[in-house]
C-alpha atoms as a printed R data frame, in Angstrom:
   type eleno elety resid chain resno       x       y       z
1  ATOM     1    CA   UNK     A     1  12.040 -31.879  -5.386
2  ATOM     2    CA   UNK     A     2   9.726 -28.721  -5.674
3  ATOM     3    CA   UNK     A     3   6.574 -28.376  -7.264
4  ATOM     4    CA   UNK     A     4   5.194 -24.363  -8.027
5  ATOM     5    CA   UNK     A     5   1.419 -24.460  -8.275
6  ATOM     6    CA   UNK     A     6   0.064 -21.049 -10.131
7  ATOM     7    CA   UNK     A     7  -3.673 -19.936  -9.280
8  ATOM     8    CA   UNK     A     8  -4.761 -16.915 -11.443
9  ATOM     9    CA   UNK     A     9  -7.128 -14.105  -9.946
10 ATOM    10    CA   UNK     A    10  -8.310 -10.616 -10.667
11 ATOM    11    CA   UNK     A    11  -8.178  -8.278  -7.426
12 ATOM    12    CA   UNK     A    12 -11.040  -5.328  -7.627
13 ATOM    13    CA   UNK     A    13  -9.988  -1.459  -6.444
14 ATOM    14    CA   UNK     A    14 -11.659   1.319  -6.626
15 ATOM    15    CA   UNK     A    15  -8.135   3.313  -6.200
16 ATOM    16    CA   UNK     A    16  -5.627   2.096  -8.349
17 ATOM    17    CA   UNK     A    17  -4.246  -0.942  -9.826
18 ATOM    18    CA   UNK     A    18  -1.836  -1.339  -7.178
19 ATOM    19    CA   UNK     A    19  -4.606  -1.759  -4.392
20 ATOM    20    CA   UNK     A    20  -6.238  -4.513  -6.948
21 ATOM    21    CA   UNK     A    21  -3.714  -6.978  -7.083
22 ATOM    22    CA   UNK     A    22  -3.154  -6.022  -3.247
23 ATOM    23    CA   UNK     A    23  -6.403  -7.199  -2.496
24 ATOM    24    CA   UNK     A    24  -6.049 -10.295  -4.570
25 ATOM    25    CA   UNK     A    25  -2.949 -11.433  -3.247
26 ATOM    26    CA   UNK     A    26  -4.741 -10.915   0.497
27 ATOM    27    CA   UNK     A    27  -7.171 -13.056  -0.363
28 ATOM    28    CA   UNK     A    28  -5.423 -15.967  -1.627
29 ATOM    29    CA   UNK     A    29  -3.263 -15.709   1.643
30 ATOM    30    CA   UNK     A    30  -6.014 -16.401   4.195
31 ATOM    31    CA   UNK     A    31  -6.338 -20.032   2.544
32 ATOM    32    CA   UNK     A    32  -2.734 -20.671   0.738
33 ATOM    33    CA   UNK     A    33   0.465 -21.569   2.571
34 ATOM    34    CA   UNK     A    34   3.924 -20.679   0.691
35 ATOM    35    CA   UNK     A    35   2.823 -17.740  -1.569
36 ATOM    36    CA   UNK     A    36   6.068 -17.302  -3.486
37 ATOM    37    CA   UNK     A    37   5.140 -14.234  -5.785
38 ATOM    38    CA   UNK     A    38   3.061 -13.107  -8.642
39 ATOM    39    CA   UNK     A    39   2.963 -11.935 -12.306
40 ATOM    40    CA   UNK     A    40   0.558  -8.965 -13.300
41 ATOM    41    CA   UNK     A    41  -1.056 -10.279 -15.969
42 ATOM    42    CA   UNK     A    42  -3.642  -7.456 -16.835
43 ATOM    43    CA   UNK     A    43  -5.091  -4.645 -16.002
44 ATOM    44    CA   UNK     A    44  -7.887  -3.092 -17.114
45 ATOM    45    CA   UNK     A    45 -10.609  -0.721 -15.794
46 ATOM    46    CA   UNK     A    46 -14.469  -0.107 -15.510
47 ATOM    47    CA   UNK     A    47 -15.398   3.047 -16.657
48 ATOM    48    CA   UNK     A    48 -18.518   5.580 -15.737
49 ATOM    49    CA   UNK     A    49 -19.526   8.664 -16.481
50 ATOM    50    CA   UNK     A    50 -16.089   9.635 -18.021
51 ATOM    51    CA   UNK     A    51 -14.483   8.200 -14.900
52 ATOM    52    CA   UNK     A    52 -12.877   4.908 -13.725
53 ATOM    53    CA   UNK     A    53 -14.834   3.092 -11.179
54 ATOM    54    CA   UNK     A    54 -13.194  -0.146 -11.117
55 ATOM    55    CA   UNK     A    55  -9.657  -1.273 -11.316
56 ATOM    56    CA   UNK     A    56  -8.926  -4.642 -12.054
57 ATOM    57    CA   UNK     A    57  -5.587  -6.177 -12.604
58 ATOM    58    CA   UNK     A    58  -5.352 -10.247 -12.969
59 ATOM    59    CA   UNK     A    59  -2.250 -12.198 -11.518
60 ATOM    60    CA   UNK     A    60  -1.145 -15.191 -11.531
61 ATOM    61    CA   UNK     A    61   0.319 -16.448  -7.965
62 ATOM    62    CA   UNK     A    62   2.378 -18.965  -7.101
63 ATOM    63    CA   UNK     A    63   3.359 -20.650  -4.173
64 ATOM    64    CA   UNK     A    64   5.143 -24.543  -3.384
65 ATOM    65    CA   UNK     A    65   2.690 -27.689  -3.094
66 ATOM    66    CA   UNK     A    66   3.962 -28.780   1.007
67 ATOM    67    CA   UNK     A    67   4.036 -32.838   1.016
């Protein structure tokens, strides 16, 4: 039997929403084994000056719990 654990995080760009959850999903590789996908949750932006300086878009991963 499988079990699917789900971790939710919110990747930081400063070019796109894309590159965000990118970034997210590189980070929770270097310390997660068996990454199985995510879900884009969110995504939402810091503006400034007129402009967007921030993207942000929250997933949730998921990936199997190894026995």
């Amino acid at each position: 039997m499988a079990v699917i654990k789900t971790i939710d995080l919110v990747g930081v760009s400063t070019e796109s929403w894309r590159d965000a959850a990118q970034k997210a999903l590189e980070e929770a590789s270097k310390t997660l084994r068996g990454v199985e996908g995510f879900n884009v949750l969110d995504t939402s932006a810091v503006v400034e000056d007129g402009q967007i300086s921030e993207y942000h878009t929250h997933i949730r991963i998921k990936f199997r719990i190894a026995r």
